[in-house]
N, C-alpha and C positions, 0 to 999 in steps of 0.2 A: 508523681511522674505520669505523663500522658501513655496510656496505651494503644497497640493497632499500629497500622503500616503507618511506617515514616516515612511520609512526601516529601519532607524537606530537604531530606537527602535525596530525593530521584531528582527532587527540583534544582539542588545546587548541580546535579550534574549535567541535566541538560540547562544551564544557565551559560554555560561558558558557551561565549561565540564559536571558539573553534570545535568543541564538543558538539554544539547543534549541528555546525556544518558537516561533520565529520557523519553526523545520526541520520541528518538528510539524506546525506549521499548514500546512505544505506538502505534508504526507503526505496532503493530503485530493485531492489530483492538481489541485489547480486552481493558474494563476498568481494570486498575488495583488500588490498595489501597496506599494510602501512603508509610504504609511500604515495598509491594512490589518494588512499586518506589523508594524507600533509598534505599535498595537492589540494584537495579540497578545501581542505581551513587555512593554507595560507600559513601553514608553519615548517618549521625544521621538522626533520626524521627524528631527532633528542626530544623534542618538545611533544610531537604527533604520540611515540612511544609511551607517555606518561602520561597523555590524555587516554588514549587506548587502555593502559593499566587500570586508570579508575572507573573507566567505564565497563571494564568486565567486571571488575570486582564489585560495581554496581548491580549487575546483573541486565544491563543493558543491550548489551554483544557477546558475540561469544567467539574463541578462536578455534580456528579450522585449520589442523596441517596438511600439507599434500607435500611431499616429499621435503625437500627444503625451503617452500614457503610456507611462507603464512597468514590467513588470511579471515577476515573478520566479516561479522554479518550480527544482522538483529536478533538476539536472543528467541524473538518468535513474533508475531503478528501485533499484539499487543503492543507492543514497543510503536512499531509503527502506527497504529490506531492512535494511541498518546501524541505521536507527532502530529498528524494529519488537524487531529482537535487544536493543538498549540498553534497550529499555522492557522487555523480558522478566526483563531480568538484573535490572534495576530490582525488578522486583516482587519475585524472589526473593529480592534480597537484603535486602528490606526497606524500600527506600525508596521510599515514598509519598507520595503529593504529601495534606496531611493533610485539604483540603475536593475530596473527587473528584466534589461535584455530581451533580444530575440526570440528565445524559448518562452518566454511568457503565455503568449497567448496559444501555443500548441498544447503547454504543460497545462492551462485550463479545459482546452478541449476532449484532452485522453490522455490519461498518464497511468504507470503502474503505480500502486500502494500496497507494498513489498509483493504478493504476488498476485493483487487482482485491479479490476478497473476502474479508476477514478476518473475525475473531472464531468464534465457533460455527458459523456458517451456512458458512463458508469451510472451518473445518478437517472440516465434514458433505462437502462436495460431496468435498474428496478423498476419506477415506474409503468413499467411495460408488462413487467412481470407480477404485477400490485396488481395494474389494471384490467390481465387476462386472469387474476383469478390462480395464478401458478405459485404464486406466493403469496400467503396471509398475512396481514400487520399485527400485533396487537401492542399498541405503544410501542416502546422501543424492539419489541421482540419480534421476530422475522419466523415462520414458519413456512415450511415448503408444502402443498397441497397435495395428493392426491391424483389432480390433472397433471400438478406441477412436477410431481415423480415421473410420470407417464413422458412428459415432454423431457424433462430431463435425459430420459432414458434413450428416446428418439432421437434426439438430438446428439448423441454418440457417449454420453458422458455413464460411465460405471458408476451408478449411483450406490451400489453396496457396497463399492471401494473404499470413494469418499467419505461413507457415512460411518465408517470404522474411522477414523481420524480421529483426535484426540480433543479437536476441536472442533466451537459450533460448524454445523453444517449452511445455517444462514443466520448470518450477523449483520446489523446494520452499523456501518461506520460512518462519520461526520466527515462532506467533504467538504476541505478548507475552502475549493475555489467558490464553488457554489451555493455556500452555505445549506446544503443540504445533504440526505442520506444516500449513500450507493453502498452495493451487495458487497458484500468482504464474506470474511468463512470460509468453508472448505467447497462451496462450489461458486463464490466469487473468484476462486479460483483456479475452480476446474473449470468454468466458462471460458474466462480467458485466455486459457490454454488452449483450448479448442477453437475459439475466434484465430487464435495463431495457426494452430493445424490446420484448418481450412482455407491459410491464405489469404484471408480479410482483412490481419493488421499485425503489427512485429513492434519489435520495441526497438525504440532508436541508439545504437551504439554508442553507451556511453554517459547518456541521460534516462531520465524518467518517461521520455514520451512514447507513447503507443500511436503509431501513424498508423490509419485505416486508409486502406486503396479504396479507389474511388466504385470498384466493385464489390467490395467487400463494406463497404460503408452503405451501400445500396441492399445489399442479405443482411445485414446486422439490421437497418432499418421495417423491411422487409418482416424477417422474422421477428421484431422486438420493437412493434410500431410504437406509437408516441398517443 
């Protein structure tokens, strides 16, 4: 017998279409309800319910009550990282979902990745932050600098708060649109959250996009040049 984690099983469960879709729509960091979730994949509330069942008991999502509902969300960051990579490899290898709609090209430009920032504007901020020296590379490993504390700090963000978290404080995650790396971890996002605090950019009701006003995309660029 093979020992060590079994893929096969996380594999079979995100294999089912409406289980991906269901996973997706959870990438946008918010709990959503059952039905929301049928919604999404395109199934009955019978059907949605038993996909939900296997995927907690996968350890994929996890359930939230708040009075008499109920409501579901990603197990944790990881989960989402797994997707983000599937959709990368997705693109490359060619398989396209054949109507990619409107949101398309905004969901390339900035989008949330359960709570920090993907697409363009996400793989800019790291290299911005590679580039000033505020964050070190070393292969896949992300470490925050010294000036990078400093800035951090400045920049409004409780760096002792965050770095009590349970997880990395800079991770680098794989973005599907770009094929390349943007800042995840615990102050991928707390950035993000502060780009919102300040006004610069909000997430679109409902979807994954993070729209940046056109002054707030001017201080993002500003402060996080190219």
């Amino acid at each position: 017998m093979k020992t060590g984690p079994d893929i096969a099983l996380v594999a079979a469960l995100l294999g089912d279409p409406a289980r991906a879709n269901m996973l997706t729509a959870l990438t946008a960091g918010q709990a959503l309800t059952a039905g929301e979730l049928a919604a999404q994949a395109g199934v009955t509330a019978q059907t949605a319910s038993s996909h939900l069942a296997k995927l907690e008991a996968g350890g994929l999502i996890t359930l939230r009550r708040q009075g008499r509902h109920r409501y579901f969300a990603l197990s944790g960051p990881d989960v989402a990282a797994v997707l983000e990579g599937l959709m990368g490899l997705a693109l490359r290898a060619g398989h396209q979902r054949t109507r990619t709609g409107p949101k398309e090209p905004a969901l390339r430009e900035a989008r949330i990745c359960y709570d920090h920032l993907a697409g363009d504007r996400g793989v800019e901020l790291l290299d911005a932050m590679i580039g000033r020296k505020l964050i070190a590379e070393h292969g896949e490993t992300l470490e925050l600098t010294p000036s990078g504390q400093h800035f951090v700090r400045d920049f409004g963000i409780d760096l002792a708060r965050i770095d009590n978290s349970r997880r990395p404080l800079c991770k680098s995650c794989l973005d599907w649109s770009v094929r390349r790396s943007h800042l995840a971890g615990a102050l991928g996002a707390a950035l993000l959250t502060r780009f919102q605090a300040l006004g610069w950019a909000r997430q679109v009701t409902g979807t994954r996009i993070i729209h940046f006003t056109p002054a707030g995309l001017k201080d993002f660029r500003r402060v996080f040049p190219a």
